[in-house]
C-alpha positions as CSV (number, residue, x, y, z in Angstrom):
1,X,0.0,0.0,0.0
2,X,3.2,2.3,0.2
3,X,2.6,3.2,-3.8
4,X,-0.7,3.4,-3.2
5,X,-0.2,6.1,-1.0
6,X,2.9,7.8,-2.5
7,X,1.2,8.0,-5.8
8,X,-2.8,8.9,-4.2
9,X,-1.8,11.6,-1.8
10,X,1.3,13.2,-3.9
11,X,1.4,16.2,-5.7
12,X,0.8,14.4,-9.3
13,X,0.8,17.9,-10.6
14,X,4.2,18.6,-10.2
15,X,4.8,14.7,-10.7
16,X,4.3,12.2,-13.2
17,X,3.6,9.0,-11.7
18,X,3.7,6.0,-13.6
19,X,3.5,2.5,-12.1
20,X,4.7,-1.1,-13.3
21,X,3.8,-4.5,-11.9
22,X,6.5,-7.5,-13.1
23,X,3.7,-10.0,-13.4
24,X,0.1,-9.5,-13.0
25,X,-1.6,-6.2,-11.3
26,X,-4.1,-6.9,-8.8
27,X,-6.0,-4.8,-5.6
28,X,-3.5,-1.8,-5.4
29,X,-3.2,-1.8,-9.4
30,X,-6.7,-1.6,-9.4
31,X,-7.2,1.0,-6.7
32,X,-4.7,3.0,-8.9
33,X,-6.4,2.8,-12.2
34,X,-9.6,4.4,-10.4
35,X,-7.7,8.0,-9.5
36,X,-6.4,7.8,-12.9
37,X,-3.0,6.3,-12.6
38,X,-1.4,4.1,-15.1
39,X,-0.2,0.9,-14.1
40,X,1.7,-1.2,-16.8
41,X,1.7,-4.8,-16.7
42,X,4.9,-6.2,-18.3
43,X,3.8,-9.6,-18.0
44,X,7.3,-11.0,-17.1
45,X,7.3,-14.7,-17.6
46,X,10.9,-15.5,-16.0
47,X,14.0,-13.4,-15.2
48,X,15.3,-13.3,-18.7
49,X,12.1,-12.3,-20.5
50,X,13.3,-10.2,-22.9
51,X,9.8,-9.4,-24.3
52,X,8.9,-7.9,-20.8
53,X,12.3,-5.8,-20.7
54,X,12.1,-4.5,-23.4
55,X,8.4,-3.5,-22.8
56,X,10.3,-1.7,-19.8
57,X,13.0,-0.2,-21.8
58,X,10.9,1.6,-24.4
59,X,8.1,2.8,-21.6
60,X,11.8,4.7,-19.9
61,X,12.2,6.1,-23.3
62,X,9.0,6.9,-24.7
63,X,7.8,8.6,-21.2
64,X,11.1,10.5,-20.6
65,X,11.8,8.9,-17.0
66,X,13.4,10.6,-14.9
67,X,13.5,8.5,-11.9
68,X,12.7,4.7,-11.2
69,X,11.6,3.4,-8.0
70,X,11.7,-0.2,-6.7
71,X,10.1,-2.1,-3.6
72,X,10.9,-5.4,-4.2
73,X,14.4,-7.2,-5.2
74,X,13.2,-9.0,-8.2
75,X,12.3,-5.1,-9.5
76,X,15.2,-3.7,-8.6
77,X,16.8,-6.3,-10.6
78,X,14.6,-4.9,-13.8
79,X,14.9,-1.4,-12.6
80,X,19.0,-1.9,-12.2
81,X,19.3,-3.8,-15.7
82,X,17.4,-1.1,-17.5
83,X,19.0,1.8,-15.5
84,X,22.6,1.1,-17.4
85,X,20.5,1.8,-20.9
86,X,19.5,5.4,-19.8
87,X,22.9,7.1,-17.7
88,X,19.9,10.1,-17.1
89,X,17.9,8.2,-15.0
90,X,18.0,8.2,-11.6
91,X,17.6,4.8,-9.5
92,X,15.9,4.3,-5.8
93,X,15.3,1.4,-3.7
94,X,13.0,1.3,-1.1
95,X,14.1,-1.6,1.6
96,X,11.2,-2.8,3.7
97,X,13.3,-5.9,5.4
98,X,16.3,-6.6,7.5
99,X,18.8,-8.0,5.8
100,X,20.3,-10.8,8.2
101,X,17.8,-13.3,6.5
102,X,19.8,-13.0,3.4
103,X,22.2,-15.7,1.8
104,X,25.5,-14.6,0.8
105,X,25.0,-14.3,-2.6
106,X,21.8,-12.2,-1.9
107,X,24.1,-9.7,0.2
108,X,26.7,-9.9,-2.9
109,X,24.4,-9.2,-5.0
110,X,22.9,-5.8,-2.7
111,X,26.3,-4.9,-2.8
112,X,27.1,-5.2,-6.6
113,X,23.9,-3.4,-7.6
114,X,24.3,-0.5,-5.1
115,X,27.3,0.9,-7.6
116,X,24.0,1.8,-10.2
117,X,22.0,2.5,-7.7
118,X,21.6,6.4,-6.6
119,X,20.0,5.6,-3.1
120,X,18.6,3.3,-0.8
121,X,15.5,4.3,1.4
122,X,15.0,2.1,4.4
123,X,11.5,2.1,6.3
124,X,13.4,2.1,9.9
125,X,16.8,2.8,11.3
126,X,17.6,-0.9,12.1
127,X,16.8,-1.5,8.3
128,X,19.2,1.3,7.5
129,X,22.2,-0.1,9.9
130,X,21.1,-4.1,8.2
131,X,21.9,-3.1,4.7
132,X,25.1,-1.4,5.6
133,X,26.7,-3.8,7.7
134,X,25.0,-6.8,6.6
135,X,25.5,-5.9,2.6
136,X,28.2,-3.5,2.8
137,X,26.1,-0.2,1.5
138,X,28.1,2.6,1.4
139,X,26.8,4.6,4.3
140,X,25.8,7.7,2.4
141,X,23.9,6.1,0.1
142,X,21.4,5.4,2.6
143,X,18.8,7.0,4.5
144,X,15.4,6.5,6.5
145,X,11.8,7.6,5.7
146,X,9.6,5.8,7.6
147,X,6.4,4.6,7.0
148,X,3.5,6.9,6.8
149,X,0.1,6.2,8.1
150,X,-3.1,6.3,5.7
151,X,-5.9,7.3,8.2
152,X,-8.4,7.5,5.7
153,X,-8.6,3.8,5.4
154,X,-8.8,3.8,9.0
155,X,-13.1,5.0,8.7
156,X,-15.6,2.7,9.4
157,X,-17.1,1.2,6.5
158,X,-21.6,1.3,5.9
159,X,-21.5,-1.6,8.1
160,X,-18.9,-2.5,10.1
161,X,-20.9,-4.4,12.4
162,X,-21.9,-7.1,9.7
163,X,-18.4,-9.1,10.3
164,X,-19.1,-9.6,14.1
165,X,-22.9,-10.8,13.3
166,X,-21.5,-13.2,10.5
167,X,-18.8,-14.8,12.6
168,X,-21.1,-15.1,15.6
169,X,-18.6,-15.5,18.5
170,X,-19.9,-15.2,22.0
171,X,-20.7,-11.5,23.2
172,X,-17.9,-11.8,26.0
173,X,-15.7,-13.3,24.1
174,X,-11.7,-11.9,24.0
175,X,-10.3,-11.3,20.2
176,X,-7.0,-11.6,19.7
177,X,-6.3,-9.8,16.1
178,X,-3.0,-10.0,13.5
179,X,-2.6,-9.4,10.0
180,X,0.1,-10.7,8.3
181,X,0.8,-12.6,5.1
182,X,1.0,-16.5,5.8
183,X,4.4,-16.5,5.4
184,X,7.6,-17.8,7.0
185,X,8.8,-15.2,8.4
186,X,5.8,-13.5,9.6
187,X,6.4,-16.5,12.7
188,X,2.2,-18.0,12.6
189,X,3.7,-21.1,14.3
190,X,5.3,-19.2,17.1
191,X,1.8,-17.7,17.5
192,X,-0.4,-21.0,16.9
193,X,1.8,-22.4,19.8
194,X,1.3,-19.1,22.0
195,X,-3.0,-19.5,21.3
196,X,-2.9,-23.2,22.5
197,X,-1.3,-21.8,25.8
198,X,-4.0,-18.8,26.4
199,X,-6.5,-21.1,25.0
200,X,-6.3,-23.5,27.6
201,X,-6.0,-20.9,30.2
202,X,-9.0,-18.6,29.1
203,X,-12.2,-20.2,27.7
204,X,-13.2,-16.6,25.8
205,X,-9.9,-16.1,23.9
206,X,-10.6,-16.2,20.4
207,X,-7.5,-15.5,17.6
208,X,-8.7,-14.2,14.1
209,X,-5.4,-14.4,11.4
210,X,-6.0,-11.6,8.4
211,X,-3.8,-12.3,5.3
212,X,-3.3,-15.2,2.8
213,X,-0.3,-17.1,1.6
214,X,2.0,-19.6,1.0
215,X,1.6,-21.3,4.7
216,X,-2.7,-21.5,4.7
217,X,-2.5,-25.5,4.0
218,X,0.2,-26.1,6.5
219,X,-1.4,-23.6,9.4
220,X,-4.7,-25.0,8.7
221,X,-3.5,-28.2,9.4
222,X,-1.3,-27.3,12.4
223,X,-5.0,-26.0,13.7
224,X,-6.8,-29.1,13.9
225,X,-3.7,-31.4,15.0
226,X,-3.4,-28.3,18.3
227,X,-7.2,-28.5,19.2
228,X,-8.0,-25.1,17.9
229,X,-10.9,-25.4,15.5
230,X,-12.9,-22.7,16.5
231,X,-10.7,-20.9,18.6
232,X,-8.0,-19.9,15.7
233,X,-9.9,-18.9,12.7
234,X,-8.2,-18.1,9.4
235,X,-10.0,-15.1,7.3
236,X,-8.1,-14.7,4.6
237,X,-7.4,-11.5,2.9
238,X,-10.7,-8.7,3.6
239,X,-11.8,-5.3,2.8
240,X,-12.8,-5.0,6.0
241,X,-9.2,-5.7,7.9
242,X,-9.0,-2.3,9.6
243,X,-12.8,-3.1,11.2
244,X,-11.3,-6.0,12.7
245,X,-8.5,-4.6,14.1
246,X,-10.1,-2.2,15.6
247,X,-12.7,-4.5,16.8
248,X,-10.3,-6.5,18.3
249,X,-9.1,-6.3,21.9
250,X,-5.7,-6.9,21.2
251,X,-3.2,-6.9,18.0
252,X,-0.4,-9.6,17.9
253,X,2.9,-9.6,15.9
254,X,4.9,-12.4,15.9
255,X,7.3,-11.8,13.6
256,X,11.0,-13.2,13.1
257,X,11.9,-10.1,10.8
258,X,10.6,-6.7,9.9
259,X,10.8,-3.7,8.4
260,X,7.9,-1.5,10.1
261,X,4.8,-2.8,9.4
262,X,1.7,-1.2,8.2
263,X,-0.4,-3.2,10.0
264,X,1.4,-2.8,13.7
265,X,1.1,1.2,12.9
266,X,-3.2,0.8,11.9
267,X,-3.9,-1.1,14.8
268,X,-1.9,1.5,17.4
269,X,-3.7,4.4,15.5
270,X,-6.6,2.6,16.3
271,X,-6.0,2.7,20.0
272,X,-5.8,-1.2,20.2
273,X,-3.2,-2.6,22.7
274,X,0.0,-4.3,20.9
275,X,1.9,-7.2,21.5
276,X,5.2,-7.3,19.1
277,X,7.8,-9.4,18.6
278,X,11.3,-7.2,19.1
279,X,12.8,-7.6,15.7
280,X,13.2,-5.0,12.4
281,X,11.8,-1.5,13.2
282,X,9.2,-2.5,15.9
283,X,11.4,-1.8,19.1
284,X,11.5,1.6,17.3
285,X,7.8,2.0,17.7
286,X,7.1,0.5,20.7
287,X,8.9,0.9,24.2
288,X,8.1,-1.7,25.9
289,X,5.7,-1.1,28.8
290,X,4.9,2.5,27.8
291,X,2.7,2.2,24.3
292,X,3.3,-1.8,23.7
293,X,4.8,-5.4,25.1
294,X,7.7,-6.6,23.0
295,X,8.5,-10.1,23.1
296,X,11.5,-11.9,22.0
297,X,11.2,-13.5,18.4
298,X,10.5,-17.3,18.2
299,X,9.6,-17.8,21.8
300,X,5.5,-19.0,21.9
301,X,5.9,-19.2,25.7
302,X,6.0,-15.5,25.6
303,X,4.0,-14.2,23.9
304,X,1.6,-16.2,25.8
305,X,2.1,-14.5,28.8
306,X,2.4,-11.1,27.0
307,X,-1.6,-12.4,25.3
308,X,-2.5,-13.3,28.9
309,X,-0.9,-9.8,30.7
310,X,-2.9,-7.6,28.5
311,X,-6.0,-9.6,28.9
312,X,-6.1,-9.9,32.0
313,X,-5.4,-6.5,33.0
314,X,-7.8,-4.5,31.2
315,X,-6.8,-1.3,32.7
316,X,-3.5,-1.8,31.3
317,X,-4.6,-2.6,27.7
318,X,-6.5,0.6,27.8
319,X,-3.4,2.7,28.9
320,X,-1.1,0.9,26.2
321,X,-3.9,1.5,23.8
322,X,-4.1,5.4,24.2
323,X,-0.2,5.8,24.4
324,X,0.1,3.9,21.4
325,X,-2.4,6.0,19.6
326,X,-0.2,9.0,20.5
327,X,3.0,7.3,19.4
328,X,1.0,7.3,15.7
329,X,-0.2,10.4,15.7
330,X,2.9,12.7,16.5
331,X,5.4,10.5,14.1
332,X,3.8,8.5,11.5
333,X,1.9,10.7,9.7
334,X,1.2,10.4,6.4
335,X,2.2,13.9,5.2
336,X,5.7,13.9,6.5
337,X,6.7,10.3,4.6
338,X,5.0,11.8,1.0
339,X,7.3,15.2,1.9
340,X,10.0,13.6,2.2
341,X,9.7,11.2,-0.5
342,X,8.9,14.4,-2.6
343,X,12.0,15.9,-2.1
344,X,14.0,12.9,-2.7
345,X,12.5,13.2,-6.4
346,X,13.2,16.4,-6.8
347,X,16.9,16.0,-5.8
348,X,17.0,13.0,-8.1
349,X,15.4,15.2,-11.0
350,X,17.8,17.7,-11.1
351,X,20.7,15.4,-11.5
352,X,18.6,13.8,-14.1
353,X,18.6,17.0,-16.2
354,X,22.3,17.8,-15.7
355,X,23.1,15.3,-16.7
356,X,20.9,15.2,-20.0
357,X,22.8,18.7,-20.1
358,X,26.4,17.0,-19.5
359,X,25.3,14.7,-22.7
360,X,24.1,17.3,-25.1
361,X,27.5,19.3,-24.3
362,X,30.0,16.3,-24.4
């Protein structure tokens, strides 16, 4: 939703955005197309796709880039390759993730691909310090703009109540909320083994897991074999994610890496209490005690407890809940991540036109 966002709330009269998917488009291309924003689909079919690159190559040339953007290393692969075409263009890469999960090729490969790269914007401080000491960044090259905030998609929808009367849990019952991709490293199994603990402690704890992936079959099945049909109920991806979260009476992380997540930021806007695993840009968020509980990563036993401290202390929850809200509101705004964003383009265009200039002189 970062592009989203960049491209919906900037100044798109002093910027021409233009947005490419590698493969397919999908929610946020659509979302895009209906303010008016092209999104290109280059229909890559494998890394050496040539039809796809050079789809890439002549949009750079026929729209006059000036500066490309990537999120994702498989697009800053693209964006790198067709960067040596054009010496005008200017190259960013956004870096959501720590880097200590990469293979040493991966890190060679950062490292190589910095020399064409103009400069590297990491979501959090630890993700700043992970890329230089992890993949040898140079220093400068680097800096931090953190995650903004979107509190329009924060509103209620017409009817946010028609979740709760669908799912039909019991009226005292205690939700435990996250949203995450089903993925590795978003750590579901630390969590699945935390929910059997407070499960068997607390007949009105109920977990609800937002997100799809590449773990649903293997976390559906880990489920049944813990006894938690019923209690730990898989929703998939929905429109209505921010409802839930709010809705719920707690938000767990339980992350073994991060960057700073979206979701961690909606649900303290949203006043909920948190419960996050210490890894990536959370213990930059959250001091522990104060606005959130941080846990260690990998460790179901505690986050148990840290499940069980907020729930059975509502007083506490609430207090977290408010101090996390203010945490959100005085540094995560949206406006300061699309200014400073903004300015990074503008730096980035001037060099572009010098050196066109530098060209049409030499």
């Amino acid at each position: 939703m970062v592009v989203y966002d960049l491209v919906q709330q900037g100044d798109r009269g002093e910027f021409d955005f233009l947005v490419c998917a590698l493969t397919r488009g999908g929610g946020v291309a659509e979302m895009l197309e209906t303010i008016g924003v092209p999104v290109f689909i280059l229909g890559r079919k494998s890394f050496l796709d040539l039809s796809g690159f050079r789809r890439l190559l002549g949009l750079i040339r026929e729209r006059r880039v000036d500066v490309i953007q990537t999120h994702l290393f498989s697009s800053h692969l693209w964006g790198w390759a067709a960067a040596l075409f054009f010496p005008r263009v200017r190259l960013l890469r956004t870096e959501h993730n720590m880097s200590e999960w990469k293979n040493p090729l991966r890190r060679a490969l950062d490292f190589l691909l910095s020399f064409r790269t103009d400069r590297f914007i990491a979501v959090s401080a630890p993700v700043r310090q992970s890329l230089i000491s992890r993949c040898r960044i140079d220093p400068g090259k680097v800096e931090v703009i953190v995650n903004g905030l979107n509190t329009d998609r924060l509103r209620p929808g017409s009817d946010p109540e028609s979740f709760w009367r669908e799912l039909k849990l019991p009226a005292a019952a205690k939700i435990v909320v996250t949203a995450a991709a089903l993925t590795p490293k978003k750590g579901h199994r630390y969590l699945l083994a935390a929910a059997e603990l407070v499960v068997s402690r607390r007949a009105d704890a109920y977990f609800l897991l937002l997100g799809e992936g590449e773990l649903r079959g293997e976390l559906e099945k880990e489920i049944r074999e813990r006894g938690l049909a019923g209690r730990v109920l898989l929703l998939g991806s929905r429109p209505d994610a921010v409802e839930i979260i709010g809705r719920g009476d707690l938000f767990l992380l339980s992350s073994i890496r991060e960057g700073l997540p979206i979701s961690l930021l909606e649900a303290m806007a949203l006043k909920r209490p948190v419960v996050a695993t210490s890894v990536g840009g959370c213990p930059d968020l959250i001091n522990d005690g104060e606005n959130g509980l941080l846990v260690p990563p990998r460790d179901g036993n505690e986050l148990a407890g840290a499940i069980e401290k907020v729930l059975n202390h509502p007083e506490l929850g609430e207090r977290l809940g408010k101090a996390a809200g203010k945490t959100v509101a005085a540094g995560y705004g949206m406006r300061g991540m699309i200014d400073a964003y903004e300015n990074l383009y503008r730096r980035r265009r001037q060099q572009s036109k010098e050196t066109d200039e530098r060209i049409a002189t030499s």
